[in-house]
C-alpha positions in Angstrom: 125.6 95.4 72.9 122.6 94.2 70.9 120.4 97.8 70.0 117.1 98.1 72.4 114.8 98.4 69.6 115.6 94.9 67.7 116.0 93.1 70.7 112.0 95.0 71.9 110.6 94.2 68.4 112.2 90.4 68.5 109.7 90.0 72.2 106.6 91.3 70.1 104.2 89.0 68.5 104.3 89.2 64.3 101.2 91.8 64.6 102.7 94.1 66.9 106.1 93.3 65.4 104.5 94.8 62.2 102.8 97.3 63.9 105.6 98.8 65.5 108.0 98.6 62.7 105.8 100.9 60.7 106.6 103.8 63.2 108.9 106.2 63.2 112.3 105.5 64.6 111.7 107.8 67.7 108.5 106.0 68.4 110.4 102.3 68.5 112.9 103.9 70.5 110.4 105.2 72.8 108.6 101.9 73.3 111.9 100.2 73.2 112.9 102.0 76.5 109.4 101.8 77.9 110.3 97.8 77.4 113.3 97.8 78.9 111.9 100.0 82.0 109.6 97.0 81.8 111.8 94.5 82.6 113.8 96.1 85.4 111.5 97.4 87.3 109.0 94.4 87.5 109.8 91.6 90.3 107.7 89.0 88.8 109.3 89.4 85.4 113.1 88.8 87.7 111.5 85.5 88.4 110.6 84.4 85.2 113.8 85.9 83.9 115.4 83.4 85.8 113.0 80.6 84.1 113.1 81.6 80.6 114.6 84.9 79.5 112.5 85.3 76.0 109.6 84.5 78.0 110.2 88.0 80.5 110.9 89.7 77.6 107.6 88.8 75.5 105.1 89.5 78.7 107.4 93.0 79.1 106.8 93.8 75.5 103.0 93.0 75.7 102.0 95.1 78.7 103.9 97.6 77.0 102.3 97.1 74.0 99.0 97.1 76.5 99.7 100.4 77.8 100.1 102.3 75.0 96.1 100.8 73.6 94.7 101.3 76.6 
């Protein structure tokens, strides 16, 4: 199985990509779960799941990303 935390920082966009890989391991892991929370919890991301997998994955990754600025 393909670890959480490169398949989270493969959805992010270079600047957050960068971002995040500056943290500490724990913190990637933590946003990594967050992300994955993300993306089974969230109906509307099932849909486009359906459409186009990396596509779900990028808009979990940016609310999560979201969250943790806001």
């Amino acid at each position: 199985m393909p670890d959480p935390v490169g398949r989270f920082l493969a959805a992010l966009d270079p600047e957050h990509r960068e971002a995040v890989g500056a943290e500490p391991r724990a913190e990637q892991e933590r946003l990594a779960a967050a992300w994955e929370r993300e993306l089974a919890s969230d109906a509307e991301l099932d849909t486009l799941d359906e459409l186009s997998p990396p596509a779900a994955e990028a808009e979990a990754a940016r609310r999560v990303m979201d969250a943790g600025s806001a």
